[in-house]
N, C-alpha and C positions, 0 to 999 in steps of 0.2 A: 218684580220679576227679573229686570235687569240686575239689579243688585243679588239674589239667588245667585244668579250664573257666575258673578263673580267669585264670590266667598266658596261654590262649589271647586270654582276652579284652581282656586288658592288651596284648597283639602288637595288634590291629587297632585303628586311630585313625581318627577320623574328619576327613576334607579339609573346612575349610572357612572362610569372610575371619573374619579378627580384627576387631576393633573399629576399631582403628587405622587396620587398610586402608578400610575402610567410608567412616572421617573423610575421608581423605585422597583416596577417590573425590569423595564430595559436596562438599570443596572445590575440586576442580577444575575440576568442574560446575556449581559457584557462579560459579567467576571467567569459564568462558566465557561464562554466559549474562550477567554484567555486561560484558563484550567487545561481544556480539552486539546484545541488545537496544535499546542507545540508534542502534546504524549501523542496524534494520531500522525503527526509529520517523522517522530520516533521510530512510530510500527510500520508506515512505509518504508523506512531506510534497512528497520530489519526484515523485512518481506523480501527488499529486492539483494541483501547478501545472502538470505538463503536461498534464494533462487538460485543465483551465482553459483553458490556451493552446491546446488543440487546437479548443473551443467557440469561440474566439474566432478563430479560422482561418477556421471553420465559416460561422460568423453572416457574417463580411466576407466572402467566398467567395458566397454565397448574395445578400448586398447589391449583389455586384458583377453576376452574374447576371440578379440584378432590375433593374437600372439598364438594362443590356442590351436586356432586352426588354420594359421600359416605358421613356415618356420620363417619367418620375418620379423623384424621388430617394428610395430604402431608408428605412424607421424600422424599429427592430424588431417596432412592432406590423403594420406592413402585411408584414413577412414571414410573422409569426405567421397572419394571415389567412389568405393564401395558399397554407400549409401548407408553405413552403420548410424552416421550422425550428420546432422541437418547443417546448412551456412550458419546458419544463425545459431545452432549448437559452436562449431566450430570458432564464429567470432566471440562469442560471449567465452568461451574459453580460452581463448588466446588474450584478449583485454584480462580479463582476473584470473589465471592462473597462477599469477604469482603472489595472488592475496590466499592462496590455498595453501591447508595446516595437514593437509593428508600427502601420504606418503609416494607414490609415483605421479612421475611427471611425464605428459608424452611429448616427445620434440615434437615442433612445427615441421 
């Protein structure tokens, strides 16, 4: 009887990854995220220049506006006054405005 139990227990095996396979997943795993990570630090960088460039749409859009319906000409600070564009409009456009390819510029 004790002998059965044995030889029964020698028939069933258990399923499960070797060591080897283990390796060979987390190396693959490794290589994609070296693949991936440096294109998704790429599309961050171009996310935050077109931001930049959208604020700077924004600002001249807004100075054009004002021109409009004052006979004055736009600074940023009298847009700020007048509540056309936000601080944070204003300083993200004063930091990159001069990385701007479009055509008017509004004094500070």
């Amino acid at each position: 009887m004790i002998k059965k139990f044995f030889l029964s227990a020698k028939k069933t095996t258990v399923k499960a990854f070797t060591l080897v396979e283990m390796l060979v997943v987390l190396l693959i795993i490794s290589v994609l995220m070296l693949l991936f990570v440096p294109n998704l630090t790429k599309q961050k960088e171009a996310v935050k220049d077109k931001g930049h460039a959208a604020v700077i749409k924004v600002v001249e859009s807004q100075a054009e506006l004002y021109n409009l319906n004052h006979d004055d000409s736009a600074t940023v600070d009298k847009l700020q006054k007048e509540g056309m564009i936000s601080d944070e409009q204003a300083k993200s456009y004063n930091e990159n405005a001069g990385k701007s390819t479009s055509g008017q510029k509004v004094p500070s």
